[in-house]
N, C-alpha and C positions, 0 to 999 in steps of 0.2 A: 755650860749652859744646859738649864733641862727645859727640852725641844717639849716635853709632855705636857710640862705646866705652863707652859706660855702657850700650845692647843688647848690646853683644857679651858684657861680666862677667855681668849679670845672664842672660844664655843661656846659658852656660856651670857658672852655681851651679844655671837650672832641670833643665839635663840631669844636673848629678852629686846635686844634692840628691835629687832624684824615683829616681834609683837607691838613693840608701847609705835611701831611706826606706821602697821596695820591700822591700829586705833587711832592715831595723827590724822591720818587719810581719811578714814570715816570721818572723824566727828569735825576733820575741815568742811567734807563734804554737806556734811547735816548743817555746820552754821551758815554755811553760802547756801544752802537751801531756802534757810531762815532771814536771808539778807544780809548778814553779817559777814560783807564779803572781806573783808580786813582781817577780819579774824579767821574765816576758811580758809584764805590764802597764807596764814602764817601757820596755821595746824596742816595743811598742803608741803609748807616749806621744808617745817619740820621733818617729814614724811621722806623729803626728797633728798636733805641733809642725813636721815637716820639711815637710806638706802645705801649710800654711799659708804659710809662709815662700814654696814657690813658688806661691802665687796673688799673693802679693805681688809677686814679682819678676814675674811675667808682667802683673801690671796697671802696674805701672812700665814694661815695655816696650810696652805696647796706649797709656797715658799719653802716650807720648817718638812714639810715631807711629811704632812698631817692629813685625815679622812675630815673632810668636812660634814655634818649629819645637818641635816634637817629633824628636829626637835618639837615634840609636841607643845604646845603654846598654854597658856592659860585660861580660861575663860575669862572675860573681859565686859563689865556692863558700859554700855554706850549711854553717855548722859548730853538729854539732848538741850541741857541750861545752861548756856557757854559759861555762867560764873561758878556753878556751882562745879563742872568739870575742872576749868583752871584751877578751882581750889584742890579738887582730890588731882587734877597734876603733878599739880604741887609740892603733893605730901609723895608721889612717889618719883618726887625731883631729891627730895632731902634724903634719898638711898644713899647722896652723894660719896659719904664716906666712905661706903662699901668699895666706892672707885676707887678714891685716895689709897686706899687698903691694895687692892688690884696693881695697880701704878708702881706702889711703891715694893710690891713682892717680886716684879720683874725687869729689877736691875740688873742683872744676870744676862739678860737678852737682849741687849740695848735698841734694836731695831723694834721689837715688839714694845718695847718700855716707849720708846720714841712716838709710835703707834697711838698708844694707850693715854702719853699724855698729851699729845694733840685733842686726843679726843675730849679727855677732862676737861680740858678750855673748852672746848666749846660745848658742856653738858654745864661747865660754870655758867656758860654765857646765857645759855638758855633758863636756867635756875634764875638769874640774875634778872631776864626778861618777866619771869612769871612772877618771882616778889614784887618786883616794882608796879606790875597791872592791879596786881592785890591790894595794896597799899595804894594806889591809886582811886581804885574801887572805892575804898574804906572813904578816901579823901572826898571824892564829890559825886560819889554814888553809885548805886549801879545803872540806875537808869542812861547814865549821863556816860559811863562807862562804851555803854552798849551803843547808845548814839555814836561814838567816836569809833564803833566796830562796823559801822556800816556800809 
């Protein structure tokens, strides 16, 4: 088993997770500002879902006898039009494959593999949540969208 590259994936999802869950939190927060407390509380969830995931991954790396870093983050624009967010979501929900990719290079490690595809389901499941509101949208509107985010 290479203990390096199963730290190196799992540092890599704790630095981009802990950002896109940063951003969850915020733009919960702004749409339950905005009244849209349905949809705060589910960008909240997410947040609290994404927390979790990286205490996982960082006990998997303290596990494997790994330094865990704290990593500079990205800059990040805050978009305060729940639909037009969900849509750039979205797009940076469909990285999916890059998981797939991930998953499947650490067969070799089977506890971190185990790890990684838990996680996929449920980055599917979330993907899965955000086509469906989109197509939704498309279906009887935004206005009518947003009414049902209140």
């Amino acid at each position: 088993m290479d203990k390096e590259k199963s730290i190196k994936a799992l540092q890599i999802y704790i630095t981009g997770l802990t950002e896109g869950a940063l951003v969850h939190k915020i733009q919960g927060q702004i749409f339950k500002s905005q009244g849209f407390v349905k949809l705060g509380e589910k960008y909240i969830g997410h947040f609290n879902e994404e927390m979790e995931w990286v205490e996982k991954f960082v006990e998997r790396i303290l596990d494997l006898g790994g330094e865990v870093k704290f990593e500079a983050m990205k800059n990040r624009k805050i978009i305060t039009d729940p639909v037009k967010y969900l849509k750039e979501d979205l797009k940076i929900q469909s990285g999916i494959d890059v998981l797939y990719e991930c998953v499947n290079s650490l067969t070799e490690d089977p506890t971190t593999h185990d790890i990684m595809k838990s996680y996929l389901k449920d980055e599917e499941e979330d993907l899965y949540w955000s086509q469906e509101q989109v197509e939704l949208i498309e279906k009887i509107g935004e206005q009518n969208w947003l009414l049902q985010q209140l």
